[in-house]
Every structure is written in C-alpha cells, then in structure tokens.
GUTORVO-52877 format. One line per field, with one value per residue: y, x, z of N, C-alpha, C, CB in turn; residue in three letters. Coordinates in steps of 0.1 Angstrom, whole numbers. Glycine has a CB too. Example, Ala and Ser with C-alpha at 12.3 -4.5 7.8 and 13.67 -1.06 7.14 Angstrom:
<atoms>
nv: [-57_-22]
nu: [132_128]
nw: [78_71]
cav: [-45_-11]
cau: [123_137]
caw: [78_71]
cv: [-33_0]
cu: [132_129]
cw: [78_79]
cbv: [-45_-6]
cbu: [113_141]
cbw: [90_57]
aa: [ALA_SER]
</atoms>
This chain:
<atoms>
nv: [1054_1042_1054_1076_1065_1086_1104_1090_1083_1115_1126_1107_1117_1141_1145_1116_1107_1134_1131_1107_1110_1128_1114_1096_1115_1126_1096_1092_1116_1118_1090_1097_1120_1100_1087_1108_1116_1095_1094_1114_1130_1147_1159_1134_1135_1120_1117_1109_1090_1105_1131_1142_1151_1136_1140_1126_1117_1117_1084_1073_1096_1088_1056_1065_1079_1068_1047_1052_1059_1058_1025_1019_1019_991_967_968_950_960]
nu: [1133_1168_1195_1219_1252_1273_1257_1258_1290_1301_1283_1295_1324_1324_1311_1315_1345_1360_1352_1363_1392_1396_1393_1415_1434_1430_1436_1466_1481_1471_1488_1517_1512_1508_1538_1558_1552_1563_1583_1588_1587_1564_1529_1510_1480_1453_1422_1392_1360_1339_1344_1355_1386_1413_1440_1470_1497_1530_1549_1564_1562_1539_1546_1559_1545_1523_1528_1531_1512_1487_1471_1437_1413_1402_1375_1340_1312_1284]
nw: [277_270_289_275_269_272_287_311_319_316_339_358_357_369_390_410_401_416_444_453_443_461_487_486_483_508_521_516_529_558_561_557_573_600_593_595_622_636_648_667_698_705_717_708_685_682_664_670_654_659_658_678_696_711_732_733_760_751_750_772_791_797_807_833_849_850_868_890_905_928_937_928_950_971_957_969_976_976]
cav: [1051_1038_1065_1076_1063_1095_1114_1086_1091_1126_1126_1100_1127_1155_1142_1106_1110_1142_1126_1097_1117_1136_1105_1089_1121_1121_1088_1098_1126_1107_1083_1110_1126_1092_1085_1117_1117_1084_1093_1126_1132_1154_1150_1124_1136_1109_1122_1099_1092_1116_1140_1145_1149_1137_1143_1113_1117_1107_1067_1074_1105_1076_1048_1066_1089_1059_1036_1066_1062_1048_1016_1021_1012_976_967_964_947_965]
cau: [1143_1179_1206_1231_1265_1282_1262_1266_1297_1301_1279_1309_1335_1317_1303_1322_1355_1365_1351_1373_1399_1397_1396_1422_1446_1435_1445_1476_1478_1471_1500_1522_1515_1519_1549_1569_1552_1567_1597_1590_1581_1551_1518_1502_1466_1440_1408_1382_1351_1326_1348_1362_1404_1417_1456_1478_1511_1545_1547_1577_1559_1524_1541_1563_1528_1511_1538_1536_1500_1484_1460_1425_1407_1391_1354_1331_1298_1267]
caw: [268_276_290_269_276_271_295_321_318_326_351_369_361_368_404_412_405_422_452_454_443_478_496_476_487_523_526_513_538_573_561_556_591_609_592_594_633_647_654_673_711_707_721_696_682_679_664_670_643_662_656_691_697_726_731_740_759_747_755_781_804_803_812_843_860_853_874_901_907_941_932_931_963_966_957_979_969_983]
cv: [1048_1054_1063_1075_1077_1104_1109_1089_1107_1132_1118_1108_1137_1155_1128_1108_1120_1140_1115_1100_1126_1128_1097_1098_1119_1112_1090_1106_1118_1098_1091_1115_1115_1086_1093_1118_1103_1087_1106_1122_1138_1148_1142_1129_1128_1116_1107_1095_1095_1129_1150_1144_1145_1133_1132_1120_1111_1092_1068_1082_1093_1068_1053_1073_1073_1045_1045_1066_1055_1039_1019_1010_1000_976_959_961_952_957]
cu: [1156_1186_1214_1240_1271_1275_1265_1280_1307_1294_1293_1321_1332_1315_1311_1337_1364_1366_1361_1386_1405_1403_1412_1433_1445_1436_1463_1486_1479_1481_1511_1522_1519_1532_1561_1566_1553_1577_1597_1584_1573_1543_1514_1484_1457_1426_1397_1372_1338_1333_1356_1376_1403_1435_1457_1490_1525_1544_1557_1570_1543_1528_1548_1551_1524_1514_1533_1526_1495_1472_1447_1418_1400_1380_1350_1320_1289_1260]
cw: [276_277_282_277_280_282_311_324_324_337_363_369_365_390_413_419_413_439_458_450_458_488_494_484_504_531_527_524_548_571_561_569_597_607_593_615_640_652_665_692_716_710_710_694_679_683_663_660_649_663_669_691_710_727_742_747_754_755_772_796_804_813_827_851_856_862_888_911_922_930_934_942_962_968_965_974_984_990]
cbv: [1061_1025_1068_1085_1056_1100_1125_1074_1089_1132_1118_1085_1131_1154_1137_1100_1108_1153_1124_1087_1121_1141_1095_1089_1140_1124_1078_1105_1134_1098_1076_1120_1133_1081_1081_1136_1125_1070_1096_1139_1133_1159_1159_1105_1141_1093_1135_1102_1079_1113_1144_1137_1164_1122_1162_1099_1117_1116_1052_1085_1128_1064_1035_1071_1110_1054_1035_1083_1058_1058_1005_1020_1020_963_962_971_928_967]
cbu: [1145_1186_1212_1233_1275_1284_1250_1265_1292_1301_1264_1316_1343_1295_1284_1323_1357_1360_1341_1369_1393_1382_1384_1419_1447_1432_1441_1470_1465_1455_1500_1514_1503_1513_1548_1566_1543_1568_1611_1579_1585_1547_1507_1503_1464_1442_1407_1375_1350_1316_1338_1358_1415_1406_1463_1483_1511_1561_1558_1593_1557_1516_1543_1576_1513_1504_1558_1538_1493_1475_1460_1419_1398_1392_1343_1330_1295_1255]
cbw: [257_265_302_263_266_255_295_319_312_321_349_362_353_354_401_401_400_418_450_447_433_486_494_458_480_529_518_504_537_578_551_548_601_613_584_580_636_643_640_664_717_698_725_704_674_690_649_679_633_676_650_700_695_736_736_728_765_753_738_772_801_790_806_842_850_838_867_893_896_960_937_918_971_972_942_989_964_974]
aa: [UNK_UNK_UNK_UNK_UNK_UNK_UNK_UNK_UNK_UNK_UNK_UNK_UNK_UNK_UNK_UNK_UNK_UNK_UNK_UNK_UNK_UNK_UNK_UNK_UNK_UNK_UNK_UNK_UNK_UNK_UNK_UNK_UNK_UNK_UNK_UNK_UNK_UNK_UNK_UNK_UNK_UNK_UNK_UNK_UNK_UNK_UNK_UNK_UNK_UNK_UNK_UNK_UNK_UNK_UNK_UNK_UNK_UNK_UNK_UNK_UNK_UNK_UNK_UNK_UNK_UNK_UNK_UNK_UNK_UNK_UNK_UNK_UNK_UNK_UNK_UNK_UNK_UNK]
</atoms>
C-alpha cells in the first residue's frame, strides 16, 4: 500500500532536518572564524578533508624565510 503522508513527514523531521540543520550552522560557524580571523597575525589553521591540520604562518614571517632561503641545487639527469 501507499505511505502515509503524515508519517513521511515525520520521519523528515525526526531524521532530515536536524541534519541539515547542523550543517546549515557549521557553515555558519567556519564563516564566522574566517571572518573575525583575517585581520589577526596568528598562525592560520587549515584543516584539510582527511582530517589532517597543518599550521600556516603569518603571510609576512613566509614571504621573508622564504626570500632568505639558498636555491635548490640543479638537476641533473641520470
């Protein structure tokens, strides 16, 4: 026989929407942190999507160590 509407329905509030609801705030959320953290000079957190962090430095202490550096030696083919 056909499903009733009504328990479709609450099955979607029951299980659905709270879901998308979560998502919904921690979008919310991660806008929120990069916007209150642009202006600062802290390390910067970039979590990856395997679940790995890897800490950035401030833009200023990268690009001067990374000005500072000797060149990497030249290739040599085998």
């Amino acid at each position: 026989g056909a499903i009733n509407v009504n328990c479709v329905l609450k099955i979607k509030n029951l299980i659905i929407t709270p879901h998308f609801q979560g998502y919904l705030i921690s979008c919310v959320w991660n806008c929120y942190r990069y916007i209150n953290g642009r202006n600062s000079s802290d390390v910067l957190v970039y979590v990856t999507s395997n679940d790995t962090t890897v800490l950035l430095p401030p833009y200023d202490d990268a690009t001067v160590n990374g000005a500072a550096k000797e060149p990497p030696p030249p290739y040599v083919s085998a």
